[in-house]
Each structure stands twice: as structure tokens, then as C-alpha cells.
N, C-alpha and C positions, 0 to 999 in steps of 0.2 A: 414561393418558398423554394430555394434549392438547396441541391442538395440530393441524397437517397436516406429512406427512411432505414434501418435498419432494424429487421423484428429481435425480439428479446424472447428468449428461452429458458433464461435464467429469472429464478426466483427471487422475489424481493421480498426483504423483510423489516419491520421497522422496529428501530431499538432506542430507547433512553440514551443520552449518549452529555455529559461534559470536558470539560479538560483536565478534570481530575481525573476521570477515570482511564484516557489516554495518559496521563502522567503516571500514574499508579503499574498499566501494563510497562511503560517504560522502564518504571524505578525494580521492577520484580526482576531482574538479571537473569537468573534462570529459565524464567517463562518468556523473557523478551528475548533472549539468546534462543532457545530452542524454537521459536517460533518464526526467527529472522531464519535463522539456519534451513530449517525445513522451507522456506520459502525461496532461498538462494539455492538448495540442492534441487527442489525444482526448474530453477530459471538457467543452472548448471546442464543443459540439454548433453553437452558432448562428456561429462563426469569428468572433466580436468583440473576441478576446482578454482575455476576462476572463470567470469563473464567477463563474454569477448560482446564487442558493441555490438553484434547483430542480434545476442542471447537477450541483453541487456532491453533492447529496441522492442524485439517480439514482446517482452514482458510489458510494456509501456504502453506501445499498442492495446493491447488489454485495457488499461485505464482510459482510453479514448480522450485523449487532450484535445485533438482539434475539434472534439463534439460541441457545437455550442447551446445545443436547446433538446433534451428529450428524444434523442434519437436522431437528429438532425445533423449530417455529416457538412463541414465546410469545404469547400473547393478552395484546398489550398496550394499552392504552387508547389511542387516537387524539392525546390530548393530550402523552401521556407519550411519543409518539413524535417527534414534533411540539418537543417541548424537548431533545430528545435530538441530533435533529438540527441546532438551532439553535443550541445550544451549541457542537456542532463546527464548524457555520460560523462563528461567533463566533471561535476559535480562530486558524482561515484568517487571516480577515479583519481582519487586523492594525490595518490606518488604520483601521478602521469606515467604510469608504463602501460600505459591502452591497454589495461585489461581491470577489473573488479575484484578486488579477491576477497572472503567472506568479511574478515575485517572493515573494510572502508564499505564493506552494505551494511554492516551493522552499526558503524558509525554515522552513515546518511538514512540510512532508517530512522533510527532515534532522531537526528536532527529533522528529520519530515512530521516525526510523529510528533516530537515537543513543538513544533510548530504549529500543527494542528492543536494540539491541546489549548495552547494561546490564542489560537482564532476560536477556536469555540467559547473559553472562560468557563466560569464558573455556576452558570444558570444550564440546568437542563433543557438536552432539545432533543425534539423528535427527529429522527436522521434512518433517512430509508436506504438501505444497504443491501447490494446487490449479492446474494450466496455467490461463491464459487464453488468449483467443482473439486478444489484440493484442499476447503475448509482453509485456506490461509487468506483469509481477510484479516488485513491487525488491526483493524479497529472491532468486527467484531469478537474478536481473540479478547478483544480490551473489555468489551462489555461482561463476555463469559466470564474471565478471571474473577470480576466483580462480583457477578452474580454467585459465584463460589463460593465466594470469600465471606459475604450476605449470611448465605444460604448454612457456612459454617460456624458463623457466629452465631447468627439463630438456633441453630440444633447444640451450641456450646460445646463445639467442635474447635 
């Protein structure tokens, strides 16, 4: 196997999860806005209000794309990595003026999340989900809302 293992320090948790309930944190505007916002004023390192590709990168990093198995890092060539990420800022960055401003993240968020909602459907699954450390995971933002929402219908709230 190659590769380096990388230890994990972070908690995992497992949650209910369909593509309703991703659709639903989408559809709430309010709670999908403040929740993208808080997420971009974190990835906002220098407070300029707009991600430059290296703010944008560090964040993606985070998500480990080239992990392919459980902790299992790929040796991937510098350049291949290098297009990988410039592609997804590409994405972002809607107008093409090489930088992210909170609008086109909250429009490729939504577009990531309703994409996800679609690959999961409409049958519940169990989906293990890593905590972070600034509570801004949106999928589990998406489970919470739910369980609110449950939680106030039930008490007839």
C-alpha cells in the first residue's frame, strides 16, 4: 500500500441523511445563506471579502480529494494537483475575475449541495460525517435544521 496514513483527531458521527433533507437545508434561504456566509467568512483568512485561489485551495485541502481509501493519501504528481484545484476554482469563480466573492460561493454551494441531494435520492442512509471544528459542515447543518423542524412539530411548535 502507498501512500502515508494520516491519524484522525477529529470525531465522527453518524447521521440519517436523504436528498430531501439536503434539499430542504437548501430551499430554507435564510438558514442556507447564513450558514454558506459563516463558512465563506471563515475561508475569507485575509477579511477582504472575496477568495483568492490559495484561501479557496487551503479550504479544499480540508476535504481531502486525492484521499482515495480511509486515510490513504495518493502520490499524485504536483501538476495533477495543481489542475485539480484550478478547475474547481474555475467553477467558483463564475465572472472569471480570479477571485470568489460571497455570491458565486453561495451559488456553487447550492449547486454542490443539490447535486448531492440527487446522488443520495430519496431512501434514507446512514452517512458518517466528520465534526469540524467551526460546526460548519452543510450537510450536517442539513440534518440539524431537520431535526428542529421534527422536534417543533412534535412539541406543536
Amino acid at each position: 500500500m502507498s501512500g502515508s496514513l494520516r491519524s484522525r483527531e477529529r470525531e465522527m458521527g453518524v447521521v440519517i441523511l436523504d436528498g430531501s433533507t439536503v434539499r430542504a437545508f437548501v430551499g430554507d434561504e435564510e438558514v442556507f445563506n447564513r450558514s454558506v456566509d459563516e463558512r465563506f467568512a471563515a475561508l475569507d483568512l485575509n477579511g477582504d471579502g472575496v477568495l483568492s485561489r490559495a484561501e479557496l485551495r487551503r479550504a479544499l485541502e480540508t476535504f481531502r480529494l486525492l484521499e482515495t481509501h480511509f486515510g490513504v493519501d495518493v502520490v499524485t504528481p504536483p501538476a495533477e494537483v495543481a489542475a485539480l484545484y484550478n478547475s474547481i476554482f474555475d467553477q467558483f469563480d463564475l465572472d472569471r475575475s480570479g477571485t470568489v466573492d460571497r455570491d458565486e460561493f453561495r451559488s456553487e454551494m447550492r449547486r454542490i449541495l443539490l447535486a448531492i441531494a440527487d446522488g443520495l435520492g430519496d431512501f434514507p442512509l446512514q452517512i458518517v460525517l466528520e465534526d469540524d471544528d467551526q460546526g460548519s459542515n452543510l450537510l450536517q447543518q442539513a440534518v440539524d435544521l431537520e431535526a428542529a423542524k421534527t422536534k417543533a412539530a412534535a412539541s406543536g411548535k
